[in-house]
BALOBA-1460 file (C-alpha; in Angstrom, 3 decimals):
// residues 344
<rec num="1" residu="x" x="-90.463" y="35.081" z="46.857"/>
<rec num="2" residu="x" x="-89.656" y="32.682" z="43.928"/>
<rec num="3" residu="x" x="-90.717" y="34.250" z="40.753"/>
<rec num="4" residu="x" x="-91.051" y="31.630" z="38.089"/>
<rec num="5" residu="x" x="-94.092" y="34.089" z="35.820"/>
<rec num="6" residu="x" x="-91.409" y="34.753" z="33.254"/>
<rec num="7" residu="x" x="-87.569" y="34.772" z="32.062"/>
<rec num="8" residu="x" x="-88.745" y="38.547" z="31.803"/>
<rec num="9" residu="x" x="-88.656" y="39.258" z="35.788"/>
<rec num="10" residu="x" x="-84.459" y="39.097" z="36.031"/>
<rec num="11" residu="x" x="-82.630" y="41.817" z="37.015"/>
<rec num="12" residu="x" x="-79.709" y="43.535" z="35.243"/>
<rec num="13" residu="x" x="-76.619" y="42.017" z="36.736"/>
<rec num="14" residu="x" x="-73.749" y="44.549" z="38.689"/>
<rec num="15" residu="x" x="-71.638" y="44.682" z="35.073"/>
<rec num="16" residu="x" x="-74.607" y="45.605" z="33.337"/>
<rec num="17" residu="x" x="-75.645" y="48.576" z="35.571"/>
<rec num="18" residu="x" x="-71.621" y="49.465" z="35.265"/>
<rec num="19" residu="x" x="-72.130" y="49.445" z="31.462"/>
<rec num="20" residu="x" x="-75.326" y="51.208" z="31.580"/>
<rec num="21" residu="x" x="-73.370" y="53.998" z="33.581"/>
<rec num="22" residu="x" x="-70.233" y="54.066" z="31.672"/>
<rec num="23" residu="x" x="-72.008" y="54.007" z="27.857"/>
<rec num="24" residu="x" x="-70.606" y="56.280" z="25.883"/>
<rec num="25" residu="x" x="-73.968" y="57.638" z="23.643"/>
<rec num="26" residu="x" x="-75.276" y="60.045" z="20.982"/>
<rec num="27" residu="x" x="-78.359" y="60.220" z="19.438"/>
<rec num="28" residu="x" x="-79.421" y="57.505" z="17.964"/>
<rec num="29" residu="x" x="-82.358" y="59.322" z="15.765"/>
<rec num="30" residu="x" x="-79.572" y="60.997" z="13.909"/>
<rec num="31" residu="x" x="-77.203" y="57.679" z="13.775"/>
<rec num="32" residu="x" x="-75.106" y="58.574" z="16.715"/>
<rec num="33" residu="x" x="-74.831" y="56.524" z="19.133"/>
<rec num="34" residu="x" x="-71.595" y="54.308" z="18.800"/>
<rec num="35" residu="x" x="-73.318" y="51.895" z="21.190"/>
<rec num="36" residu="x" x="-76.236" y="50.603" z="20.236"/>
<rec num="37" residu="x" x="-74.376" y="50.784" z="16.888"/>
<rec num="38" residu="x" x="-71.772" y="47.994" z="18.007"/>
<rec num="39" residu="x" x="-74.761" y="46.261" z="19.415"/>
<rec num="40" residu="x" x="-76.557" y="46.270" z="16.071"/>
<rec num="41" residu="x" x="-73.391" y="44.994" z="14.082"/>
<rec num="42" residu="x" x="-73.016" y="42.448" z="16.748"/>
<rec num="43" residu="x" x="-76.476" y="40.794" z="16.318"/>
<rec num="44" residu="x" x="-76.445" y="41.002" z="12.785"/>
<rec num="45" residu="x" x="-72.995" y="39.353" z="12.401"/>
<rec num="46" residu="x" x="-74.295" y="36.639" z="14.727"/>
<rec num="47" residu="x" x="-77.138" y="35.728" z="12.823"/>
<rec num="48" residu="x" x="-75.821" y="36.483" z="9.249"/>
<rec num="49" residu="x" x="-77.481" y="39.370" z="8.326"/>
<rec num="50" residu="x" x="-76.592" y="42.763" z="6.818"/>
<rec num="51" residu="x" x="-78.049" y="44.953" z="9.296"/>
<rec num="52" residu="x" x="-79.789" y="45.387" z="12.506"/>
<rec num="53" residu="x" x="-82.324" y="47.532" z="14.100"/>
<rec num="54" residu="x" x="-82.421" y="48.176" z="18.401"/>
<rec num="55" residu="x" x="-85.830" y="48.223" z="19.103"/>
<rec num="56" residu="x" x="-87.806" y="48.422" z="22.731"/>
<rec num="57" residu="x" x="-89.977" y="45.089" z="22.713"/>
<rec num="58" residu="x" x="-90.333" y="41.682" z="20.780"/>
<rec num="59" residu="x" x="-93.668" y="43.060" z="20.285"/>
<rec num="60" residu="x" x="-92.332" y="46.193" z="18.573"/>
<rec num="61" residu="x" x="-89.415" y="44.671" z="16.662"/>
<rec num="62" residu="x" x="-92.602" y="41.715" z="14.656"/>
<rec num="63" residu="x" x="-94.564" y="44.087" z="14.422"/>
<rec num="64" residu="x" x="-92.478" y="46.444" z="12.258"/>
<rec num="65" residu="x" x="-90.989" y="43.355" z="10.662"/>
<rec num="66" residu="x" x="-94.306" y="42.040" z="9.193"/>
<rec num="67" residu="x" x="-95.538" y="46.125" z="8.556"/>
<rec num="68" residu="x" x="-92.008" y="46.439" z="6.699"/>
<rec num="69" residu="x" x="-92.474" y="43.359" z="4.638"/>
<rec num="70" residu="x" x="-96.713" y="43.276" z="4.944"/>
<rec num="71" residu="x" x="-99.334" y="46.186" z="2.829"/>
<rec num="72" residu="x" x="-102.755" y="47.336" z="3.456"/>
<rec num="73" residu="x" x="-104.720" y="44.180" z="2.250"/>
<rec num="74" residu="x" x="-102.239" y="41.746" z="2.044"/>
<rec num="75" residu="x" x="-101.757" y="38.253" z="4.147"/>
<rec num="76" residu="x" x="-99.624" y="37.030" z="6.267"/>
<rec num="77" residu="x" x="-99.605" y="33.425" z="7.515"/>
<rec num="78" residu="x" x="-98.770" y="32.127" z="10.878"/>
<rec num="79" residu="x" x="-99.521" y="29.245" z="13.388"/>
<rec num="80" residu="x" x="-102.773" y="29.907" z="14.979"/>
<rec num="81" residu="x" x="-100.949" y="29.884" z="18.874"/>
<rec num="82" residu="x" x="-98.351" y="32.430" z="18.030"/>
<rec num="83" residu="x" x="-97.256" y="34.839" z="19.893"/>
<rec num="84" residu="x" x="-97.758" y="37.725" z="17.010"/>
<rec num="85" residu="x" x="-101.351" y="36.579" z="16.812"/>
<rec num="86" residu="x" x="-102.367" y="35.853" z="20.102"/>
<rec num="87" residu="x" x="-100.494" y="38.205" z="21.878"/>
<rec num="88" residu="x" x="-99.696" y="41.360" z="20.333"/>
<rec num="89" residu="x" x="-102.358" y="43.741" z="19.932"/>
<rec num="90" residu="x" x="-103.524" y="42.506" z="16.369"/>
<rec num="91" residu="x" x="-101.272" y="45.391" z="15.260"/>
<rec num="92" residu="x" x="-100.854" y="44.109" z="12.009"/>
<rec num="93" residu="x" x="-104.503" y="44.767" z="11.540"/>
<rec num="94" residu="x" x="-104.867" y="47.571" z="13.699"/>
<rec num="95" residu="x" x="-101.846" y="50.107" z="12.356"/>
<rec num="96" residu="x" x="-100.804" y="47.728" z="8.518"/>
<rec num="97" residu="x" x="-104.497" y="46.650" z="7.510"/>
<rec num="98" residu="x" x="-102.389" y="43.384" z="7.035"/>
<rec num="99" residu="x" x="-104.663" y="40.209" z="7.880"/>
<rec num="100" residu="x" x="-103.657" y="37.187" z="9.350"/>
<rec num="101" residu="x" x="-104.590" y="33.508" z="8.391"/>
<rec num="102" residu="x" x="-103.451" y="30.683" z="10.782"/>
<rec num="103" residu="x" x="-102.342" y="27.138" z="10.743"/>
<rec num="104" residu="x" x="-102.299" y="24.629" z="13.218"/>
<rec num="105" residu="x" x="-99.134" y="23.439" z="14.369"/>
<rec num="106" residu="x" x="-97.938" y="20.388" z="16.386"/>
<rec num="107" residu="x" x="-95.615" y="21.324" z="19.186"/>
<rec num="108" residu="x" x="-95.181" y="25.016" z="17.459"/>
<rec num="109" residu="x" x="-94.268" y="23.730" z="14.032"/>
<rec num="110" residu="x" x="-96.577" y="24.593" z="11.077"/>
<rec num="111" residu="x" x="-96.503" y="21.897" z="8.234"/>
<rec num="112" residu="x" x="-95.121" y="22.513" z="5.184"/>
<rec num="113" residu="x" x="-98.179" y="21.107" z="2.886"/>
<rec num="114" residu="x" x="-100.450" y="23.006" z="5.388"/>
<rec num="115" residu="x" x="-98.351" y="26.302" z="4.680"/>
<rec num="116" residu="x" x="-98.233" y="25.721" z="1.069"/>
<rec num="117" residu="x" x="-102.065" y="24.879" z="0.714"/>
<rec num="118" residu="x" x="-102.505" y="28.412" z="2.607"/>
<rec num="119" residu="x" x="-100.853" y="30.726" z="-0.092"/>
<rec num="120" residu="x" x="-103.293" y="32.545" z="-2.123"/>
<rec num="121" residu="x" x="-103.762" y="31.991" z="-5.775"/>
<rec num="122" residu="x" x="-103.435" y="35.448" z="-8.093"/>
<rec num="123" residu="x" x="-107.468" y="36.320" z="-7.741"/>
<rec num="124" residu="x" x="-108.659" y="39.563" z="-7.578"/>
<rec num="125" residu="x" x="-111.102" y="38.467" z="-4.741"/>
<rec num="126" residu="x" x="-108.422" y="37.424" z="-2.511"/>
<rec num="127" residu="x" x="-105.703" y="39.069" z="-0.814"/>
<rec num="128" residu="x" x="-101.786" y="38.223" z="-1.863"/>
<rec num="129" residu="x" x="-99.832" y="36.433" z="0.580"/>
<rec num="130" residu="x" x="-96.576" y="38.133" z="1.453"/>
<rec num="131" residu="x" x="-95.213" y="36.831" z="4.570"/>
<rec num="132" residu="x" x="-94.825" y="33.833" z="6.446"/>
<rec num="133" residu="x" x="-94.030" y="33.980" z="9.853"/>
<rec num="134" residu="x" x="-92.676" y="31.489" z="12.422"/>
<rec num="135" residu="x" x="-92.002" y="31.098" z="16.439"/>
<rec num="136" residu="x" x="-88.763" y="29.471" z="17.770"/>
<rec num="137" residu="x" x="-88.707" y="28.699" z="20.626"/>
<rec num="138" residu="x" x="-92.712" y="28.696" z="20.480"/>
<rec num="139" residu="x" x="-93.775" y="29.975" z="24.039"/>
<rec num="140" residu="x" x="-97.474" y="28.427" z="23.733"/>
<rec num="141" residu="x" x="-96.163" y="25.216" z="23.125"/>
<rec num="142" residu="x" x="-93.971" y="25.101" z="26.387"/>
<rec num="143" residu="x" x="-90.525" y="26.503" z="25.043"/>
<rec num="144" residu="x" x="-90.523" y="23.841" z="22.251"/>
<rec num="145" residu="x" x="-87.812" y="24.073" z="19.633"/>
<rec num="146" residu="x" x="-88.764" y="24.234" z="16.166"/>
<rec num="147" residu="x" x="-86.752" y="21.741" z="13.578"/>
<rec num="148" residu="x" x="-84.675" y="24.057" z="11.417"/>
<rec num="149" residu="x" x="-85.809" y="21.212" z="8.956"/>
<rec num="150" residu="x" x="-89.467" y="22.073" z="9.129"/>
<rec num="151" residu="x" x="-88.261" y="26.063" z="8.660"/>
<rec num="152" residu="x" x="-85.982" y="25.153" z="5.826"/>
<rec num="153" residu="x" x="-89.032" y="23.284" z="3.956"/>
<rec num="154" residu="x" x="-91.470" y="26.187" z="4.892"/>
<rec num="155" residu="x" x="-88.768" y="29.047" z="3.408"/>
<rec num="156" residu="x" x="-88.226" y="26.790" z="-0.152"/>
<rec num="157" residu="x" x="-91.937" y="27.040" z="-0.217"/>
<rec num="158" residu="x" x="-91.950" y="30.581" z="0.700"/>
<rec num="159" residu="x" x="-89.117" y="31.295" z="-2.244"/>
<rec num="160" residu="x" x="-91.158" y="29.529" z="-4.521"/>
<rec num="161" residu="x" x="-93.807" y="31.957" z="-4.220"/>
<rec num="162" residu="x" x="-91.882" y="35.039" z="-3.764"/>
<rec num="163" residu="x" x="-93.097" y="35.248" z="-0.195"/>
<rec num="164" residu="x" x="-90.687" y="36.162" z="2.419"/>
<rec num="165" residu="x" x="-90.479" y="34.739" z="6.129"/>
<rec num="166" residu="x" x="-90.184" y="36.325" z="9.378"/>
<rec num="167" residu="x" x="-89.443" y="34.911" z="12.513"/>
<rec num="168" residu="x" x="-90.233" y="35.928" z="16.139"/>
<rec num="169" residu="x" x="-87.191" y="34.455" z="17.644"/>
<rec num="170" residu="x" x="-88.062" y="36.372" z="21.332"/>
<rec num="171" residu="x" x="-86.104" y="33.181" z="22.738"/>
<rec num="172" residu="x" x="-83.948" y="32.161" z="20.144"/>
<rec num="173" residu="x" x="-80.984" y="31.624" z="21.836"/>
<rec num="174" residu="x" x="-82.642" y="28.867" z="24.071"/>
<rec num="175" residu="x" x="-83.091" y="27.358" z="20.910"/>
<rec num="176" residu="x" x="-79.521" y="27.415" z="20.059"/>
<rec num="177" residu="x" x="-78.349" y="26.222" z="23.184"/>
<rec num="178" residu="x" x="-81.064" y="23.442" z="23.122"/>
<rec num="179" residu="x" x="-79.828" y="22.237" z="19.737"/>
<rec num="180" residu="x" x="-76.239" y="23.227" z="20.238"/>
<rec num="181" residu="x" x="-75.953" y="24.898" z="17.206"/>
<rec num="182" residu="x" x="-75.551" y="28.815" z="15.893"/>
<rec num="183" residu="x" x="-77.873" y="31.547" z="15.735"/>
<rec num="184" residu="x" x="-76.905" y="31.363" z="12.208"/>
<rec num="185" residu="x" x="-78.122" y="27.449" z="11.452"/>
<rec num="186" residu="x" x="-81.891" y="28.904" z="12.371"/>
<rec num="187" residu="x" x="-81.462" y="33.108" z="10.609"/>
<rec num="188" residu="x" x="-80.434" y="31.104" z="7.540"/>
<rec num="189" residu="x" x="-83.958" y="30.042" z="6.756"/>
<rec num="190" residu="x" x="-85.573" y="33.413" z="7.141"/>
<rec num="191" residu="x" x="-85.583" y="36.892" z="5.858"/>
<rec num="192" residu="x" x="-85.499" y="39.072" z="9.366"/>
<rec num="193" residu="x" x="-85.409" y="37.612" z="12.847"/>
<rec num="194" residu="x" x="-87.083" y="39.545" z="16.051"/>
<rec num="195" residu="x" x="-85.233" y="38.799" z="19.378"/>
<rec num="196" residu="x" x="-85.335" y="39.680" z="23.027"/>
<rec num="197" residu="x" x="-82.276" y="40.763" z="25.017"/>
<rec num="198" residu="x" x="-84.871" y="41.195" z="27.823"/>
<rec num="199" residu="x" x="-85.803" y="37.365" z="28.851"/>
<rec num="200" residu="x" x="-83.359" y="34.434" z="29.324"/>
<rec num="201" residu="x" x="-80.508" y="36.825" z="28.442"/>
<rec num="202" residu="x" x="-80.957" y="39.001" z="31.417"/>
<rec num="203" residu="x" x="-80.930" y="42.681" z="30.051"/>
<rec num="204" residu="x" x="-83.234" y="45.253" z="31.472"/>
<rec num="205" residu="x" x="-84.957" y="46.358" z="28.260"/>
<rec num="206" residu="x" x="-85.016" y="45.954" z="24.794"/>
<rec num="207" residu="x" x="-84.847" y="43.295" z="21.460"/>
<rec num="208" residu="x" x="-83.265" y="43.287" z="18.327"/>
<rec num="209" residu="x" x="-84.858" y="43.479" z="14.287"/>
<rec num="210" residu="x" x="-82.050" y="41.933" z="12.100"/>
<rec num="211" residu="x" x="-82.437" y="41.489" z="8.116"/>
<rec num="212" residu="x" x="-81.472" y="42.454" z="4.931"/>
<rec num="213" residu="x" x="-80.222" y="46.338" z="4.824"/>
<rec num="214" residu="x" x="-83.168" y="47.344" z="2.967"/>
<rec num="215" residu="x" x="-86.153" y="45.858" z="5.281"/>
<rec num="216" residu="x" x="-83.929" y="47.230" z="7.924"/>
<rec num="217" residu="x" x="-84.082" y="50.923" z="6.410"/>
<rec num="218" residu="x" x="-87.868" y="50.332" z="6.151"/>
<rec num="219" residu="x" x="-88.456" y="49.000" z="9.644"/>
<rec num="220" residu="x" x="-86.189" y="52.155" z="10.835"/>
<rec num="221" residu="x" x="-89.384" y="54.330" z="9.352"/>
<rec num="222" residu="x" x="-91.816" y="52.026" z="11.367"/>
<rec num="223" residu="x" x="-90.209" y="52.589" z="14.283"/>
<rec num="224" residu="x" x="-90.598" y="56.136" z="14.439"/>
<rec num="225" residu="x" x="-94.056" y="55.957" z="13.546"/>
<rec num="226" residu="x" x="-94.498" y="54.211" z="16.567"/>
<rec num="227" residu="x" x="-93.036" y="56.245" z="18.479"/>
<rec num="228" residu="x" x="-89.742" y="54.029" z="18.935"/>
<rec num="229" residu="x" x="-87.238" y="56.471" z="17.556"/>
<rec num="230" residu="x" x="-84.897" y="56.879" z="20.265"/>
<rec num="231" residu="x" x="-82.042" y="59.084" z="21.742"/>
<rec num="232" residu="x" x="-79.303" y="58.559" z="23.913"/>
<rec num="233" residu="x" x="-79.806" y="54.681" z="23.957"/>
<rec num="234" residu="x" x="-76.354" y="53.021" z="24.664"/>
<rec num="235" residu="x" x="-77.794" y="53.012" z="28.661"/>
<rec num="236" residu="x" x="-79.895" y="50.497" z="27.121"/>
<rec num="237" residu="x" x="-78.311" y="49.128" z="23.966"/>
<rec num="238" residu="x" x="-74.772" y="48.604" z="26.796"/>
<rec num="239" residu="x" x="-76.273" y="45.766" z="28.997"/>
<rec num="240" residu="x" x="-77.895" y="44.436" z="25.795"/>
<rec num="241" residu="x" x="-74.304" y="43.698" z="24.598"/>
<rec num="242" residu="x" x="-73.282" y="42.375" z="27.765"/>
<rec num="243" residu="x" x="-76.016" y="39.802" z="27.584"/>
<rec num="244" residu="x" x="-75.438" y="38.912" z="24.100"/>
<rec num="245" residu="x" x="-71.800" y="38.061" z="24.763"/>
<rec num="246" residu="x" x="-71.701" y="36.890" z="28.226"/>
<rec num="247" residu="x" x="-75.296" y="35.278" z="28.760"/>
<rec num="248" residu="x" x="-75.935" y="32.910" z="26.094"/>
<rec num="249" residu="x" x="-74.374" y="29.548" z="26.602"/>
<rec num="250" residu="x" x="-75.627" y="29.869" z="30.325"/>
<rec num="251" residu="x" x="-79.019" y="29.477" z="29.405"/>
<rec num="252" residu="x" x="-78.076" y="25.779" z="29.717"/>
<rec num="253" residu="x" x="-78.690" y="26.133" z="33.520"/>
<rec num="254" residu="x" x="-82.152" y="27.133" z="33.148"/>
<rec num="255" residu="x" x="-82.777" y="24.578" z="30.848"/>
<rec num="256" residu="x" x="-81.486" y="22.110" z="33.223"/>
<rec num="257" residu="x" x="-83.559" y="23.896" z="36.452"/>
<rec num="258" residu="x" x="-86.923" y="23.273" z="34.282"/>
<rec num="259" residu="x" x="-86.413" y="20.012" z="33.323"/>
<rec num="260" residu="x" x="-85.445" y="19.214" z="37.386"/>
<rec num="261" residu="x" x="-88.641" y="21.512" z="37.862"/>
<rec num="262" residu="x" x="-91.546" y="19.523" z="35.238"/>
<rec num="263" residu="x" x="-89.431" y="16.005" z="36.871"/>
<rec num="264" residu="x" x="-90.727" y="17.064" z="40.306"/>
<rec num="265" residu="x" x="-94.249" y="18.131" z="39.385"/>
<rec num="266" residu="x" x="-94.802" y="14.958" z="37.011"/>
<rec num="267" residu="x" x="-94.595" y="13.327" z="40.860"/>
<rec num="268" residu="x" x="-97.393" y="15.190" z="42.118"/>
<rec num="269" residu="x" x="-100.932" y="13.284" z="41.611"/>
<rec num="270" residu="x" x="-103.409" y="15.099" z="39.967"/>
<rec num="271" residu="x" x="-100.805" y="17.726" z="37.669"/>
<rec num="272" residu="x" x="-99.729" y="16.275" z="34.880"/>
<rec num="273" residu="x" x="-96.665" y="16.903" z="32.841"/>
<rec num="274" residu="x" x="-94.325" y="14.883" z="30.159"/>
<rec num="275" residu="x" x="-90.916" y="16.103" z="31.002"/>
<rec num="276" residu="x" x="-90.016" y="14.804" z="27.345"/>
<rec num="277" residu="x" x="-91.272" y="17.584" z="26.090"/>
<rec num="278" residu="x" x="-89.617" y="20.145" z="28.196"/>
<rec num="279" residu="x" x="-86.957" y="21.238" z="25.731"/>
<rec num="280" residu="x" x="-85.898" y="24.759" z="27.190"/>
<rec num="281" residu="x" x="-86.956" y="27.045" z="30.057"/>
<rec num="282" residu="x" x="-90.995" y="26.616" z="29.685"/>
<rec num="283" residu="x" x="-92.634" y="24.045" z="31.710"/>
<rec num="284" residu="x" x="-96.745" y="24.126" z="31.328"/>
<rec num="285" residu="x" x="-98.843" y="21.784" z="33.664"/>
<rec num="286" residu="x" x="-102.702" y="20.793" z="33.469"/>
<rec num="287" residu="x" x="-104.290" y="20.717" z="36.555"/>
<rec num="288" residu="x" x="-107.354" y="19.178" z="35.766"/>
<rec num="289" residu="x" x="-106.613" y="16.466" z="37.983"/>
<rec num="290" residu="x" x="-106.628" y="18.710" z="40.964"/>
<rec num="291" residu="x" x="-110.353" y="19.393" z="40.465"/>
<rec num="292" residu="x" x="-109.488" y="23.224" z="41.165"/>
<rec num="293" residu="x" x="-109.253" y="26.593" z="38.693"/>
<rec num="294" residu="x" x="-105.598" y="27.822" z="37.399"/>
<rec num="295" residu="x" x="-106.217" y="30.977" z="39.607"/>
<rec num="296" residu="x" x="-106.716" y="29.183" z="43.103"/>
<rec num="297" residu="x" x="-103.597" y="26.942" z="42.758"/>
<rec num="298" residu="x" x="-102.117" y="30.328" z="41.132"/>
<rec num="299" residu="x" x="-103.384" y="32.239" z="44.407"/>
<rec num="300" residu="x" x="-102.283" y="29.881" z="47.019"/>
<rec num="301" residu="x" x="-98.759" y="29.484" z="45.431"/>
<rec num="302" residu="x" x="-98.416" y="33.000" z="46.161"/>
<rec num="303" residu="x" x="-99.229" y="33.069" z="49.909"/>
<rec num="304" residu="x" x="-96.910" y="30.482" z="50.195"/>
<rec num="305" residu="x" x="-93.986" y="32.298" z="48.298"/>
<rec num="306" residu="x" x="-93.846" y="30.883" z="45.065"/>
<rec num="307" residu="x" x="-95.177" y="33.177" z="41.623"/>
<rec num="308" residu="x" x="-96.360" y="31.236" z="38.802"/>
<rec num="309" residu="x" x="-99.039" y="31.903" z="36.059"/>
<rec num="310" residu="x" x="-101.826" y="31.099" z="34.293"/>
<rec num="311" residu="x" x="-101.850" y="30.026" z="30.375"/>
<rec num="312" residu="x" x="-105.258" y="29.260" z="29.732"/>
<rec num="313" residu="x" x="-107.999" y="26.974" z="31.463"/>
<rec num="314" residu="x" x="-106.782" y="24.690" z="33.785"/>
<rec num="315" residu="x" x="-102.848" y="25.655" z="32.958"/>
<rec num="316" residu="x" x="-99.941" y="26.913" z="34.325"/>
<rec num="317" residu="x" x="-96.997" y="28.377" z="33.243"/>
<rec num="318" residu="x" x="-93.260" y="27.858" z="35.086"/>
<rec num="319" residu="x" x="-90.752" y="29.868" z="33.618"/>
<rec num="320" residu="x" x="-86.881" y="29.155" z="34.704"/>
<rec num="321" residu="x" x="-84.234" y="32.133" z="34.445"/>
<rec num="322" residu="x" x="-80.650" y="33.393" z="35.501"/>
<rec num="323" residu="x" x="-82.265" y="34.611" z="38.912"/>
<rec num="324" residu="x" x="-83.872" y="30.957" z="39.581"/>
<rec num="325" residu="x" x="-80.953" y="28.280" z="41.129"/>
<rec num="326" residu="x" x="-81.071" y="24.960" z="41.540"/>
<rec num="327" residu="x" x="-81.752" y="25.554" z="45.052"/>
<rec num="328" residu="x" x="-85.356" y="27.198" z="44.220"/>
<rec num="329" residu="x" x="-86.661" y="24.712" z="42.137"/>
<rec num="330" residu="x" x="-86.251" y="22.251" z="45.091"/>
<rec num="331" residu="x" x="-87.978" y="24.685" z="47.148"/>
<rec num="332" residu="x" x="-90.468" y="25.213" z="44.783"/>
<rec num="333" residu="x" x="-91.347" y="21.679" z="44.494"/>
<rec num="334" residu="x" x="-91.721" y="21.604" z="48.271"/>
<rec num="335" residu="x" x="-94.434" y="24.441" z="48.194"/>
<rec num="336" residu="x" x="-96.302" y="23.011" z="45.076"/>
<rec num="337" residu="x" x="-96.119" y="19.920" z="47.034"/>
<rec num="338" residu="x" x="-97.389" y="21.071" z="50.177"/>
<rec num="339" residu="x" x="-100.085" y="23.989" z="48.885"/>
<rec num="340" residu="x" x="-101.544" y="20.817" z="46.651"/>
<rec num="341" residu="x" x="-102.142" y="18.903" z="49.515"/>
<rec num="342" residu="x" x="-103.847" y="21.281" z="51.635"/>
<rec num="343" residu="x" x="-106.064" y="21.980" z="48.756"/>
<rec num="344" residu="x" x="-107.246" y="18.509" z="48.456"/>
């Protein structure tokens, strides 16, 4: 079976299970664990920040982001297909009474003006903005990078207002490798940074919070709440480090496999794809064309061997990753091929 549903499906490599077994671990609650402690330093030194925070999900690590920088009654504002809205729970709501007020983006990016004209005046009958936050690589918009220029004219605006930014970097490192420049270039522009050890870079479990010491110390509260205070977690935080040392610049291959992958299916008649836009692992095809639901082609992929998913009417989702070669995207072309052509 090729599974292309997510970067999330790949398997800890044989080092990484060595690592996992070898860790040497404390308790982390109390602040000893030397592991996930190197791991922390690690990320935060990467991305030039003061401190950083192991948490167990991308969901968990925005959520106590924007509930560390976020009160009861306050706003937050964030493109209207983002992951933290769409996706998560409406936590912020839920567990913060934070409430969320969306933009429309083009290809993930919010616009500046757009994000400006959203900011609350000081009026009692409205509630104060206090964060902005951001997606890069945006996932609903098919892996797309987001301009570190369009983030460095949404964060003047931010510090204008006193507002501070988040951003749910859950693939940032595709966006580094995409743009061949550091973690760094894109952390610059915002005040903490969510990311996932747990998709393209191949660890079993986990992401990492990263920010300024003191939203650090505050998100460390909102993690126990949670529930996310955890023990002996260098069997965790080991293969995290392996993947954030080792795994990164690959993530070129599976850039390379999807656009090889959205080349093949802009062949097929009736799916349609511009492999232009394919700037990372993400490749999402309408079907319309095929005069058929998401979930039959979805369905009929599967009894042929191939996993894909859905992404909303008439879409699907192909998601490249360390345990996808070059060989299975020509394979997978052959069964999209031949399952589309029994269907018509």
């Amino acid at each position: 079976m090729i599974d292309l549903r997510s970067d999330t499906v790949t398997k800890p490599s044989d080092e990484m299970r060595k690592a996992m077994y070898n860790a040497e671990v404390g308790d982390d609650v109390y602040g000893e664990d030397p592991t996930v402690q190197r791991l922390e330093e690690t990320a935060a030194e990467m991305l030039g920040k003061e401190a950083g925070l192991f948490v167990t999900s991308g969901t968990m690590g925005n959520q106590i982001a924007v509930l560390s920088q976020a009160r009861s009654g306050e706003e937050i504002i964030l493109e209207e297909q983002s992951h933290i809205f769409l996706y998560e729970g409406a936590t912020a709501s839920a567990f913060g009474g934070v409430q969320t007020r969306t933009i429309k983006g083009h290809r993930g990016a919010m616009n500046p003006n757009d994000v400006r004209n959203a900011i609350r005046p000081v009026d009692i009958h409205q509630p104060v903005t206090s964060l902005i936050c951001v997606e890069n690589t945006h996932n609903k918009a098919g892996g797309a990078v987001v301009p570190t220029e369009n983030m460095r004219e949404i964060y003047e605006i931010a510090r204008e207002h006193d507002i501070r930014v988040h951003l749910d970097g859950a693939r940032l490192f595709n966006a580094v490798v995409a743009s061949g420049g550091k973690a760094s270039d894109f952390a610059q522009y915002v005040d903490t940074v969510q990311f996932c050890f747990s998709k393209g870079l191949g660890a079993p479990v986990g992401s990492m919070l990263v920010g300024d010491r003191d939203t650090i110390d505050r998100a460390r509260v909102w993690r126990k709440r949670f529930g996310g205070g955890l023990r002996q977690v260098g069997v965790l935080a080991a293969p995290a480090l392996l993947a954030l040392t080792q795994n990164v610049e690959r993530l070129a291959e599976d850039h390379a496999n999807a656009k090889r992958l959205a080349n093949g299916l802009a062949q097929i008649p009736g799916i349609e794809i511009d492999p232009s836009t394919v700037d990372t692992n993400i490749v999402i095809v309408n079907i319309a064309g095929l005069g058929i639901s998401e979930q039959l082609l979805i369905d009929e992929l599967k009894k042929n061997g191939l996993l894909c998913g859905g992404f909303g009417p008439q879409l699907v989702r192909f998601v490249t990753h360390l345990n996808v070669t070059e060989t299975d995207v020509t394979t997978a072309l052959e069964i999209i091929n031949r399952v589309v052509r029994g269907l018509k």
